[in-house]
KOLNUDREN-88123 format. One record per residue: residue in three letters; x, y negated, z of N, C-alpha, C in turn. Coordinates in steps of 0.1 Angstrom, whole numbers. Example, Ala and Ser with C-alpha at 12.3 -4.5 7.8 and 13.67 -1.06 7.14 Angstrom:
<atoms>
ALA  132  57  78  123  45  78  132  33  78
SER  128  22  71  137  11  71  129  0  79
</atoms>
This chain:
<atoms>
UNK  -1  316  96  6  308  106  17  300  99
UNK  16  283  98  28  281  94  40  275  104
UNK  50  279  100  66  282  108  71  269  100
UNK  79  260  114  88  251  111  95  248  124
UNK  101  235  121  115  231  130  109  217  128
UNK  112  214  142  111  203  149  125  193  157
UNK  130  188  155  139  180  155  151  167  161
UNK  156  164  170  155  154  174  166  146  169
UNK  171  130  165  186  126  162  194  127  171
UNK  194  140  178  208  139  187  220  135  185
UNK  226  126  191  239  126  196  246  136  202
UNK  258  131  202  267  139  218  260  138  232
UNK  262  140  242  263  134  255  264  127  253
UNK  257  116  265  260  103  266  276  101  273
UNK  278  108  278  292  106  287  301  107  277
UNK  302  116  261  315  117  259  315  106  253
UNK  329  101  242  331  93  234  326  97  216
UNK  318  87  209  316  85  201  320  77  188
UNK  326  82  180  332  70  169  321  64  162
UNK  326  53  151  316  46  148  309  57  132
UNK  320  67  128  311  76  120  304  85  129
UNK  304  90  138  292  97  145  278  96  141
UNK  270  80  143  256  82  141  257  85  123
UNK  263  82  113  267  82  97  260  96  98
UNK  273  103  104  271  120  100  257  127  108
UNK  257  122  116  247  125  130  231  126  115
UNK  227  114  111  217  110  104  218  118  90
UNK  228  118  84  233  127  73  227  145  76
UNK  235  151  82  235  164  90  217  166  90
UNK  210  157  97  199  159  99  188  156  90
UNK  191  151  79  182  149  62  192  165  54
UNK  197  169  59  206  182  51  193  192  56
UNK  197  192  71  184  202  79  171  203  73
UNK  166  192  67  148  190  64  152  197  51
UNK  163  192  40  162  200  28  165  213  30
UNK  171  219  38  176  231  44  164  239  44
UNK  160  235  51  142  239  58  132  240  47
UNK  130  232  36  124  232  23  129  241  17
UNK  142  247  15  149  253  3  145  269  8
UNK  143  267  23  143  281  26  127  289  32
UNK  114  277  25  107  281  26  100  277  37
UNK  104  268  46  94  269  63  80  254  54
UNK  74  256  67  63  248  61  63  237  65
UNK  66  232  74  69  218  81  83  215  86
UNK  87  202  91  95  201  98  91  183  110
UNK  92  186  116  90  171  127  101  165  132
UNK  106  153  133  109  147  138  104  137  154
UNK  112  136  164  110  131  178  110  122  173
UNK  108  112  186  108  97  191  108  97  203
UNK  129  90  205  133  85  218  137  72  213
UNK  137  67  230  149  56  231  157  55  239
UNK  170  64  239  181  68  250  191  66  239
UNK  201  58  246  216  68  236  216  72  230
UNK  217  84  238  220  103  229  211  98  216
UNK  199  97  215  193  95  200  194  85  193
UNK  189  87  181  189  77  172  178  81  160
UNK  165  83  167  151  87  163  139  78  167
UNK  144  68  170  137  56  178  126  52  167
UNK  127  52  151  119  52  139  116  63  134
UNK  109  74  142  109  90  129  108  85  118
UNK  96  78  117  90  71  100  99  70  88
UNK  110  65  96  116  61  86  130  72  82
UNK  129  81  91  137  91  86  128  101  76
UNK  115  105  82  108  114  74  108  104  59
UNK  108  93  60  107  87  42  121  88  38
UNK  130  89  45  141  91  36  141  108  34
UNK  140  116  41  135  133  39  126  136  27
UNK  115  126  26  106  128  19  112  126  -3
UNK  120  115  -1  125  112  -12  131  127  -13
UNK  140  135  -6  152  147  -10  140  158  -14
UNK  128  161  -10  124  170  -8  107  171  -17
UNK  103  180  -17  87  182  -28  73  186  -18
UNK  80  197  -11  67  202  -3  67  205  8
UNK  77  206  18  75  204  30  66  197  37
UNK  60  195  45  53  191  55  63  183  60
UNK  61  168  64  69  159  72  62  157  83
UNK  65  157  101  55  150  112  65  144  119
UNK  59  135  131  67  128  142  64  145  149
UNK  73  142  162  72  152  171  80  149  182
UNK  74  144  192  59  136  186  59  116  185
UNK  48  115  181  46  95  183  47  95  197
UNK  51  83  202  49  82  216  37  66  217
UNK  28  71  216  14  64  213  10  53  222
UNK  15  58  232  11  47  245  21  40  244
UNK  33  36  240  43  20  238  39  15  219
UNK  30  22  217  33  20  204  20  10  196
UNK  20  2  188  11  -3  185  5  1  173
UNK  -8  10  173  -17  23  168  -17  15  149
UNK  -20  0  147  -16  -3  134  -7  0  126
UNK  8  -3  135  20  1  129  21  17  128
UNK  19  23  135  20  36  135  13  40  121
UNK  -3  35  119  -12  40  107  -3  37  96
UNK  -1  25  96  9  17  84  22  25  82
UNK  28  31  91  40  33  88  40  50  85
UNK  30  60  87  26  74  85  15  71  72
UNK  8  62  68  6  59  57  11  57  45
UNK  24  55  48  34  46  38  42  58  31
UNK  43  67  45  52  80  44  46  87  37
UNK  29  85  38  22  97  29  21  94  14
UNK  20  79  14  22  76  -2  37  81  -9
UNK  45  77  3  60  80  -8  62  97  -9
UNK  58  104  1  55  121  5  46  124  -5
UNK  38  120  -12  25  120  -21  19  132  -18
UNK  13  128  0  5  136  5  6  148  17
UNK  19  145  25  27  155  29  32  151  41
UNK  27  138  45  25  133  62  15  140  70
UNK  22  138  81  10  142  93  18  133  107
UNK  11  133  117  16  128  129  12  139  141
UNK  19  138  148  17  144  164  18  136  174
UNK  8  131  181  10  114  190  6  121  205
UNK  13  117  214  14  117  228  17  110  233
UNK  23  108  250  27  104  255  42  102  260
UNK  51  115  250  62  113  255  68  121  267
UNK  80  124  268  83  130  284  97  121  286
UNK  101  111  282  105  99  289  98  87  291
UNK  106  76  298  99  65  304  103  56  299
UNK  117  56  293  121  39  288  114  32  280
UNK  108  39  267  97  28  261  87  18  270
UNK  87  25  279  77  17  287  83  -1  292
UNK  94  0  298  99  -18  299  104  -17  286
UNK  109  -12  278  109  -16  263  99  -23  253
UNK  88  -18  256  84  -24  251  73  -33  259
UNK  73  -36  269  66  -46  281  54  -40  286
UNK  55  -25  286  43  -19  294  41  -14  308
UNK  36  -12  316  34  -9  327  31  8  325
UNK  41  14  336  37  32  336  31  34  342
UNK  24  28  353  13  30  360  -1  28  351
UNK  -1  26  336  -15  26  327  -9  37  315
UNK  0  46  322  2  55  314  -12  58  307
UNK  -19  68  311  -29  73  308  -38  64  298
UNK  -46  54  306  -53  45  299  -47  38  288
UNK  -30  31  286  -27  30  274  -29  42  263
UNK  -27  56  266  -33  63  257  -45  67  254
UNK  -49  65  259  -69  67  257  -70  55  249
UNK  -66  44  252  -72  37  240  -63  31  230
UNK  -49  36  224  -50  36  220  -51  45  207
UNK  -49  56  214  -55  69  206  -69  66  203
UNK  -75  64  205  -91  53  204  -94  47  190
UNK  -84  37  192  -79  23  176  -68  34  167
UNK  -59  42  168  -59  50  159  -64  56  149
UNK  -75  66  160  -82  77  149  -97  62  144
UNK  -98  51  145  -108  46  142  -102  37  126
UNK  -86  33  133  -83  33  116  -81  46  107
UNK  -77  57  108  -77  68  100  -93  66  89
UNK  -105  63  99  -116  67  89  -122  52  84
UNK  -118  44  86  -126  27  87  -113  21  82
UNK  -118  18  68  -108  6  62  -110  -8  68
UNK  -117  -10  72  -126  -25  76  -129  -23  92
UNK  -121  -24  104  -128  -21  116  -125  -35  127
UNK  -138  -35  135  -142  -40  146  -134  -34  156
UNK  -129  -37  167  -123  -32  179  -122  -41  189
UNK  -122  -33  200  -115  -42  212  -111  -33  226
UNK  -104  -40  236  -98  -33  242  -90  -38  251
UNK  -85  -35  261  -76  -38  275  -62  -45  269
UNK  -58  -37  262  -40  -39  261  -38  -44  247
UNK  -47  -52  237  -46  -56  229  -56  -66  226
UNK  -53  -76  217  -63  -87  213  -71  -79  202
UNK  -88  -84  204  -97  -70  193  -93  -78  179
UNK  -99  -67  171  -100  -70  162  -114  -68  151
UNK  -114  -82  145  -127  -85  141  -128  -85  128
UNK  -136  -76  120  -137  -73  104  -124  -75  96
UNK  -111  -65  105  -96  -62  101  -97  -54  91
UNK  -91  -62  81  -88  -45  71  -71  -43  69
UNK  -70  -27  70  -59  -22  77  -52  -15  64
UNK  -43  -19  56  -32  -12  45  -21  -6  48
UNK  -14  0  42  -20  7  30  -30  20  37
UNK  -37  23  28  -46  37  30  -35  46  27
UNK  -36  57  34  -28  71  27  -32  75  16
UNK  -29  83  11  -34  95  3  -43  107  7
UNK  -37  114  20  -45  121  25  -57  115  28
UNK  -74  117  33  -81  113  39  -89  124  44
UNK  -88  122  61  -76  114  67  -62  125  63
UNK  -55  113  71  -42  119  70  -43  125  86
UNK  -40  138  88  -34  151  101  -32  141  110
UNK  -37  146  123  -28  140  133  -35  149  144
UNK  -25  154  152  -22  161  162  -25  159  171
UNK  -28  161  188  -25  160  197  -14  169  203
UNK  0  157  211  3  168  213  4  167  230
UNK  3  178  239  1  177  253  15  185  254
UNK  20  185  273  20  193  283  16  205  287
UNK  12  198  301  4  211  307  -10  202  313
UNK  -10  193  313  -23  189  318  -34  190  311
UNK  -45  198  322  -57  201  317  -67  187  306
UNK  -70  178  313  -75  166  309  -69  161  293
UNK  -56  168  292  -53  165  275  -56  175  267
UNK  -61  185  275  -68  194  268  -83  192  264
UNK  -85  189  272  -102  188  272  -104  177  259
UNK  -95  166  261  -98  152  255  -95  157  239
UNK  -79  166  238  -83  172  222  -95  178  216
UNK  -100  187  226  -112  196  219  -123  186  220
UNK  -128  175  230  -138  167  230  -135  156  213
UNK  -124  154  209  -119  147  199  -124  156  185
UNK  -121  171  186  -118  175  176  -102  172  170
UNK  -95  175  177  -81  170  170  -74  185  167
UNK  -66  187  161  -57  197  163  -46  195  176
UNK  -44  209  184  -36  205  195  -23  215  194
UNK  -11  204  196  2  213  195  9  213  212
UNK  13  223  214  13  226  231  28  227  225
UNK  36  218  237  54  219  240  53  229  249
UNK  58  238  246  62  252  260  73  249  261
UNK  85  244  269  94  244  273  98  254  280
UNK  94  258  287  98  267  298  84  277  307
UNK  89  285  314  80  295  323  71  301  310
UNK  63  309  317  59  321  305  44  315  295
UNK  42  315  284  35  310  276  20  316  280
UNK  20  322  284  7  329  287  -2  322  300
UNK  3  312  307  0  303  317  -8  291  312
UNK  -8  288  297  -15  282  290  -28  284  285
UNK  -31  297  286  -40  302  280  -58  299  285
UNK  -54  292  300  -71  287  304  -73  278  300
UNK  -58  268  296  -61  256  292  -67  256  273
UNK  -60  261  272  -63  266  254  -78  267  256
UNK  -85  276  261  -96  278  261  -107  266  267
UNK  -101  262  280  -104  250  279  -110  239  270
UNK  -99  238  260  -95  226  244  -109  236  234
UNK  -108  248  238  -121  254  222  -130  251  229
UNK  -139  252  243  -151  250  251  -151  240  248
UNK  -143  226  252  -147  212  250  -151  209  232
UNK  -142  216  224  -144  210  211  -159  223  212
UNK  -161  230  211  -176  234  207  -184  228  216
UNK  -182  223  227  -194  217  235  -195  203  228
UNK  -186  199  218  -182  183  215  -193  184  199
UNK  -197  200  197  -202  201  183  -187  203  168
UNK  -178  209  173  -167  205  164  -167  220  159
UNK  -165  226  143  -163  239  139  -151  248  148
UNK  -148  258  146  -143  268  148  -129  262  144
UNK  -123  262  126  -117  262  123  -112  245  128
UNK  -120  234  128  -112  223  130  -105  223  143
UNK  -104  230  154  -99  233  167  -87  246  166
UNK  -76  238  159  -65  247  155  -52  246  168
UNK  -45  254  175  -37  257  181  -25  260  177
UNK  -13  245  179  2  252  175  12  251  185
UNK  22  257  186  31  255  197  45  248  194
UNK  49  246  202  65  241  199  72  246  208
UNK  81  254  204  88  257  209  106  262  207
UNK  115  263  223  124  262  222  129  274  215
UNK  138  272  206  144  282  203  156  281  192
UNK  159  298  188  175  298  181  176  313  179
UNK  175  311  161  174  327  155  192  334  148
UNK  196  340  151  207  344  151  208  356  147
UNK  222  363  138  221  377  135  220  390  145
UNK  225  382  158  218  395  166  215  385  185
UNK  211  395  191  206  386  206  219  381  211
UNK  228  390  208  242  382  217  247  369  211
UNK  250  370  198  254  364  195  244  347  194
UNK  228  352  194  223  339  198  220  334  212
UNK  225  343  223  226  339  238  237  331  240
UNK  248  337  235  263  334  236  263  316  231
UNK  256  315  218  252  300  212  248  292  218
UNK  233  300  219  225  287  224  227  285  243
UNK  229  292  252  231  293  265  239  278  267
UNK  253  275  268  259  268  273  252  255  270
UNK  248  253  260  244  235  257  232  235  263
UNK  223  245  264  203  248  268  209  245  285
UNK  218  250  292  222  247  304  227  232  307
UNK  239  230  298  241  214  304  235  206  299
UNK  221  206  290  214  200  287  204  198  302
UNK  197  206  304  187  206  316  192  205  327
UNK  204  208  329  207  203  343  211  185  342
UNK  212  186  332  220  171  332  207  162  332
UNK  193  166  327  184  158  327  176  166  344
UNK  175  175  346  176  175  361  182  168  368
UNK  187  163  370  196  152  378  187  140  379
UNK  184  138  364  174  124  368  159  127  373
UNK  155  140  373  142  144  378  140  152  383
UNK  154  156  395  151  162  406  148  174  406
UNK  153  185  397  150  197  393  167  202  400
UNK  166  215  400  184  221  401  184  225  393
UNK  203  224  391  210  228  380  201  238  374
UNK  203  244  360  198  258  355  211  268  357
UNK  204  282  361  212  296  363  210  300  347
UNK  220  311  349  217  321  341  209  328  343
UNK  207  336  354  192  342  354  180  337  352
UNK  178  321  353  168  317  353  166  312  334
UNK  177  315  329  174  316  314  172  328  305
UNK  179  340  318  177  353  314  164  361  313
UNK  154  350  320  144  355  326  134  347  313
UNK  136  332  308  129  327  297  132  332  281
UNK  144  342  285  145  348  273  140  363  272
UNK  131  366  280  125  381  285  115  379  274
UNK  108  393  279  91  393  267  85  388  268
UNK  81  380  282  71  369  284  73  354  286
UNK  89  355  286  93  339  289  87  332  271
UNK  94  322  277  92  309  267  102  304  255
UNK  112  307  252  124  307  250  121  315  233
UNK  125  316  221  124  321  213  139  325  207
UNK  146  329  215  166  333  216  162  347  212
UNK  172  350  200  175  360  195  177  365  185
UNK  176  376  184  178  387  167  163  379  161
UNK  159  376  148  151  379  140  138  384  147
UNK  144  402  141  129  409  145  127  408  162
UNK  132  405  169  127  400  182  120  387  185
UNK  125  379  179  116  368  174  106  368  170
UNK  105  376  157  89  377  154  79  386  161
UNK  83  395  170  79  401  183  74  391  192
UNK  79  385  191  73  373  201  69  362  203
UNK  67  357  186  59  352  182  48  355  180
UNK  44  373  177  30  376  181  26  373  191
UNK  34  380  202  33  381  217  23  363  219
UNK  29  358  217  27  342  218  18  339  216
UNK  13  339  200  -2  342  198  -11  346  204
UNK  -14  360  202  -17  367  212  -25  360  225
UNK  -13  361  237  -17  353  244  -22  340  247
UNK  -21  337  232  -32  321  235  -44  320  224
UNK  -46  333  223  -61  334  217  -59  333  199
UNK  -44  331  198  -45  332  181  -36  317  180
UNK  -29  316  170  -19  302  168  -22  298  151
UNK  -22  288  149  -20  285  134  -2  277  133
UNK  1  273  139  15  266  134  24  272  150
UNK  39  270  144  44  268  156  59  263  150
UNK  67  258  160  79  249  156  93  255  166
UNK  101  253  159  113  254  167  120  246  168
UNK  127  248  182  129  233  185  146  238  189
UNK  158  236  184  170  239  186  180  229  195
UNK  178  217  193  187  202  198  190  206  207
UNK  181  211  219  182  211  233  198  221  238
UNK  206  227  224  212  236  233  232  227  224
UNK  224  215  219  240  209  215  246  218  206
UNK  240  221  194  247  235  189  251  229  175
UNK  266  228  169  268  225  155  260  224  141
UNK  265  217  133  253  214  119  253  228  117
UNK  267  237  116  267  251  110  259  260  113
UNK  256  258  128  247  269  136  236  264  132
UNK  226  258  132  217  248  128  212  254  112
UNK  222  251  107  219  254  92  217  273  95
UNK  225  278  97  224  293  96  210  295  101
UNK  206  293  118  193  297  121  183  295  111
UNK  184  281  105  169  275  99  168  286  91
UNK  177  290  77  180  299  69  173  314  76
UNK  176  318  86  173  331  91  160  331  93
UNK  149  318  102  137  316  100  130  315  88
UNK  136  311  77  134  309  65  127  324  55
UNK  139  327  58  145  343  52  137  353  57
UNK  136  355  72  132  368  79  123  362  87
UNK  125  350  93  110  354  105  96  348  103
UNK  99  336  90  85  331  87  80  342  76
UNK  87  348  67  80  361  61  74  373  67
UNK  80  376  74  73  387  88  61  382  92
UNK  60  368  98  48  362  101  38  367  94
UNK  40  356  84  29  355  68  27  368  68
UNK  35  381  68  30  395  64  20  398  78
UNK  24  396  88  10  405  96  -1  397  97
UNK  3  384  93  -9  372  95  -22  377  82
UNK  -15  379  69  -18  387  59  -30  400  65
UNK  -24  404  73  -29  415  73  -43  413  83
</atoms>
C-alpha cells in the first residue's frame, strides 16, 4: 500500500487579515512539506485545485514542477483536477510537462470538485455539471493514448487530425478517478478501467463498500484485469505522539473549518461528539497515536475489500508549518513502515 499526503495552498481564514508576505511563506512552507514527505520516505504527495481566497492552488501544475525540481522520487498528483471547468488539452499539456521535468513521476486525480466557483469562472453552466465531465474526461483519456486525434463534442469546437504536445514520459501517464459518494462515479471508473481514489471525509468508511464493489463488477463486466481496478482513499487526518495530544491539535481548526463551510451549505455547526464519534474505530477521521493509526488503516482496508494507496489530508484542521512537518515525519517514520510490514506479509 502506498502512504502519502495530500495537500491544499491554504491560507488563513478568509475573515482574518493577511500581509503581503503571507502567500511568500504560505507557497514556501508547502514545497518544504513535499521535500519533507520525500526525505521521510511517503510515496506520493497531491496537491488540490481551488479557486477561493483562502487558496492559492488554482495551478497545482505548477506547484508540483516547482516540488518536482527539490525532489528525485516522490510521486507528484493534483488532488484532485477539477475536469469539468477545465480544458482536458491544457490539463494533458500541463501533467505532461510535469512528467518530463519529474522524469516520470506525474500522475493526476481529475473530478469534479466539491466547490462551485470555477464554474462562472470559467463561463460554465452547473446545471451540465455531470455531462461537462463525461466528456471531458472522454477528450482526456483519448489524448493520453492518441498523439494524432479526431474529436468532437457539446462544450468544445472538435478536433480534426490535432496533434497534441508534449508527450509525457510515462505512457500513459496515471490518472485517477476521483469520486464522492455517488454510485454512477463508481460504475463509470470500473466501466473506464481507471484507478479510483475515494475522499472519505466523514461518517464511517465502511458505507463505501457496495460502492467499491460496485467500481470492481463494472470494471470486470467492462473486461478490465483484476490488478488495473486499484482502490485508494483520501483521507482526513493527523499523526501525533500520542491521541491527546493529536485531538487537542487537530480538533479546534477541523471544527471552525466545517462549521464555517457549513454555513454556506446548510449543515450545523460541528460538536465535539460528533468528532468524537469520527475519531472512533469505525469513523473516518485518521486522529491519533501512530500505532492507532495504523490500526485503522487496516481497519479501512479491510472494509473496502483491500486498498493500494491512501493519502492524508491535514489543511482541514488550520494547524502550523511545525505541526505539519512533525506529523508527515511520524507517517514517514512509523505508520507507512508498519503498513509496508503487514502488507509484506
Amino acid at each position: 500500500m502506498e502512504i502519502g499526503i495530500d495537500s491544499f495552498a491554504t491560507m488563513r481564514p478568509p475573515d482574518t487579515a493577511i500581509t503581503e508576505e503571507d502567500p511568500i511563506a504560505t507557497m514556501a512552507e508547502l514545497l518544504e512539506r513535499i521535500e519533507c514527505a520525500e526525505k521521510f520516505g511517503l510515496d506520493i504527495f497531491g496537491v488540490g485545485e481551488h479557486h477561493r481566497k483562502e487558496f492559492l492552488d488554482s495551478a497545482p501544475a505548477v506547484i508540483l514542477a516547482a516540488a518536482s525540481a527539490r525532489t528525485k522520487r516522490i510521486r507528484l498528483t493534483s488532488a484532485v483536477t477539477v475536469l469539468s471547468t477545465a480544458d482536458p488539452i491544457r490539463v494533458f499539456q500541463s501533467f505532461a510537462t510535469l512528467d518530463l521535468i519529474s522524469k516520470g513521476r506525474a500522475e493526476m486525480v481529475v473530478g469534479r470538485g466539491s466547490f462551485s466557483e470555477s464554474f462562472p469562472l470559467f463561463g460554465f453552466n452547473f446545471e451540465d455539471y455531470d455531462h461537462l465531465f463525461s466528456e471531458k474526461l472522454d477528450l482526456l483519456l483519448k489524448l493520453r493514448t492518441e498523439e494524432t486525434i479526431d474529436w468532437s463534442g457539446r462544450f468544445r469546437p472538435p478536433l480534426v487530425k490535432q496533434a497534441v504536445y508534449p508527450r509525457p514520459v510515462q505512457d500513459p501517464i496515471p490518472i485517477w478517478l476521483g469520486v464522492g459518494g455517488t454510485p454512477n462515479s463508481f460504475v463509470r471508473a470500473g466501466r473506464l478501467g481507471l484507478p479510483l481514489m475515494i475522499a472519505i471525509i466523514g461518517g464511517e468508511t465502511r458505507r463505501f463498500r457496495p460502492m467499491v464493489d460496485l467500481y470492481r463488477e463494472s470494471g470486470f463486466k467492462a473486461g478490465h484485469a483484476e490488478e488495473k481496478l486499484k482502490v485508494g482513499i483520501h483521507s482526513l487526518g493527523y499523526v501525533a505522539n500520542s491521541r491527546e495530544e493529536a485531538v487537542e491539535d487537530f480538533y479546534p481548526g477541523y471544527a471552525e473549518t466545517f462549521t464555517r463551510i457549513g454555513k454556506e451549505r446548510g449543515w450545523p455547526p460541528t460538536r465535539r461528539e460528533h468528532f468524537n464519534s469520527q475519531i472512533g474505530p469505525t469513523g473516518a477521521l485518521l486522529v491519533g497515536h501512530w500505532e492507532e493509526v495504523v490500526e485503522k488503516i487496516q481497519r479501512h482496508s479491510e472494509a473496502l475489500g483491500g486498498i493500494c494507496r491512501l493519502t492524508f489530508q491535514m489543511n482541514v484542521a488550520a494547524l502550523p508549518h511545525s505541526k505539519l512537518l512533525q506529523s508527515i515525519e511520524l507517517i514517514g517514520n512509523k505508520v507507512a513502515p508498519a503498513i509496508r510490514k503487514e502488507c509484506a506479509r
